[in-house]
C-alpha positions in Angstrom: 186.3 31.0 -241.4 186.0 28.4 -238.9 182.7 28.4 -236.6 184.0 28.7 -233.0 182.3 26.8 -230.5 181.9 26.2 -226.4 180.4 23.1 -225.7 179.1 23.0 -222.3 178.2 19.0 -221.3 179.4 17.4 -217.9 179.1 14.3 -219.5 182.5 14.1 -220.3 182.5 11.2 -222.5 180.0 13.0 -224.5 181.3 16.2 -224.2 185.2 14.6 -226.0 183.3 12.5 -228.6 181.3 15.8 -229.9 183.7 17.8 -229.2 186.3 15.3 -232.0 183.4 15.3 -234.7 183.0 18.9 -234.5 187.2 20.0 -234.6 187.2 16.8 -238.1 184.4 19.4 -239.6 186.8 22.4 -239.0 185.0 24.1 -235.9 187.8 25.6 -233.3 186.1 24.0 -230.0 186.1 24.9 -226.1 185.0 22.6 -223.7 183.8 22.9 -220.6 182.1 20.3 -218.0 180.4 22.9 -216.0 178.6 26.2 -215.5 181.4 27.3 -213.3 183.8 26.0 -216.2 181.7 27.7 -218.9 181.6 31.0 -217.4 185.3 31.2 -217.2 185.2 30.2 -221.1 182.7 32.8 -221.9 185.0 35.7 -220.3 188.2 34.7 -221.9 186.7 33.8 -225.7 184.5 34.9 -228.6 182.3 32.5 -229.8 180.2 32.0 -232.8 177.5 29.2 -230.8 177.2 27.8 -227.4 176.0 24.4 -227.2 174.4 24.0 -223.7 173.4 20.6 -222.2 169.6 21.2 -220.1 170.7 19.1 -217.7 174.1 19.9 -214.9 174.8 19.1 -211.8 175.7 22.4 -211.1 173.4 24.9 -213.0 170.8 23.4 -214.9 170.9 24.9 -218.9 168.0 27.6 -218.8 169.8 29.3 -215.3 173.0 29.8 -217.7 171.0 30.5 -221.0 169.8 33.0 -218.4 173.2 33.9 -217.6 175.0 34.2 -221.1 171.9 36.4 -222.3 172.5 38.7 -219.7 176.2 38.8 -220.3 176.0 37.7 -224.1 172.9 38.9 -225.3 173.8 38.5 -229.2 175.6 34.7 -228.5 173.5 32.1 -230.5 172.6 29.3 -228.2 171.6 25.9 -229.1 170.3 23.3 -225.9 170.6 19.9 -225.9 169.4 17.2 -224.1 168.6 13.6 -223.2 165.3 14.3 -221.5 163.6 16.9 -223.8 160.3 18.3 -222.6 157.9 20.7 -224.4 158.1 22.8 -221.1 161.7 23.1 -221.2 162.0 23.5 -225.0 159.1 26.4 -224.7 160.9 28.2 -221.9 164.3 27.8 -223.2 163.4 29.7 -226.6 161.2 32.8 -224.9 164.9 32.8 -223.2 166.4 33.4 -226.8 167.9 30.2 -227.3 168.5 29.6 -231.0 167.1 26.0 -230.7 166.5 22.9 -228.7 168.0 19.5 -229.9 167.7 15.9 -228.3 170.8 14.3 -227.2 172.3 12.1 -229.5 172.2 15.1 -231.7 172.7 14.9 -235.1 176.2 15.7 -235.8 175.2 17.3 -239.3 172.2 18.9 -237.8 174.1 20.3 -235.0 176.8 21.3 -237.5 173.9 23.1 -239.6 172.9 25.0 -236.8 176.2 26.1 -235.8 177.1 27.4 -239.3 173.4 29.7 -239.0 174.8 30.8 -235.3 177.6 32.0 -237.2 175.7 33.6 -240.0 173.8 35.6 -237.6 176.2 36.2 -235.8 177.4 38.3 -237.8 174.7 39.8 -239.4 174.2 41.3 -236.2 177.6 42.8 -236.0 177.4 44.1 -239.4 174.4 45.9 -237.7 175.8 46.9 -235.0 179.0 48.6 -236.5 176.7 50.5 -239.2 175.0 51.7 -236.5 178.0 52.9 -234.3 179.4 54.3 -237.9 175.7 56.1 -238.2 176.0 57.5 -234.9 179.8 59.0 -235.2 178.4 60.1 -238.8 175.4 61.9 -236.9 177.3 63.5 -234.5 179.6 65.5 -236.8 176.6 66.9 -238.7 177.3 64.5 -241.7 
């Protein structure tokens, strides 16, 4: 099953050129050059990863990490960026992101990472529907 993926970068040159390697290794890929942009993405797909750049014009990474875990909690986030500090890194984890890469990522790296967002992905709705099953199961006195 292909991993599907919203990159989030308003680099756009960067954004196309990652975007291209990832679709040649089989990921279905969303793009978007803004938080604005992004949010719109998040409310009309499902998605396996988010890759976030730290660093937008209009909402820096951790304010929309912040965002997506309140809307997303269970999305698997990976940051990226081309001024990496331990500060940012730190706080952008205790947020729940899945991890913190440098820009130029590695594409194969990145790719790794992706296919683990996807892999607990859904491990977690595995979890979640046994649960739910549980919980009907509960209810009827079974």
């Amino acid at each position: 099953m292909a991993e599907k993926v919203l990159l989030i970068d308003d680099e756009v040159e960067f954004l196309e050129a990652l975007s291209e390697r990832m679709e040649i290794r089989g990921m279905e890929v969303t793009t978007a050059e803004s938080a604005s942009n992004a949010v719109d993405a998040l409310g009309s797909g499902d998605y396996d990863a988010i890759v976030l750049d730290l660093q937008m014009p209009d909402m820096n990474g951790i304010e929309m990490l912040k965002l997506i875990r309140k809307s997303h909690p269970d999305l698997q986030v990976i940051l990226l960026t081309g001024q990496a500090t331990l500060e940012a890194g730190i706080q952008a984890m205790k947020l729940g992101a899945m991890d913190f890469m440098e820009k130029p990522a590695d594409i194969d790296a990145l790719t790794d990472k992706i296919k683990k967002a996807q892999a607990k992905k859904m491990v977690i709705v595995e979890k979640k529907t046994e649960k739910k099953v549980n919980d009907i199961l509960k209810s009827k006195g079974w």
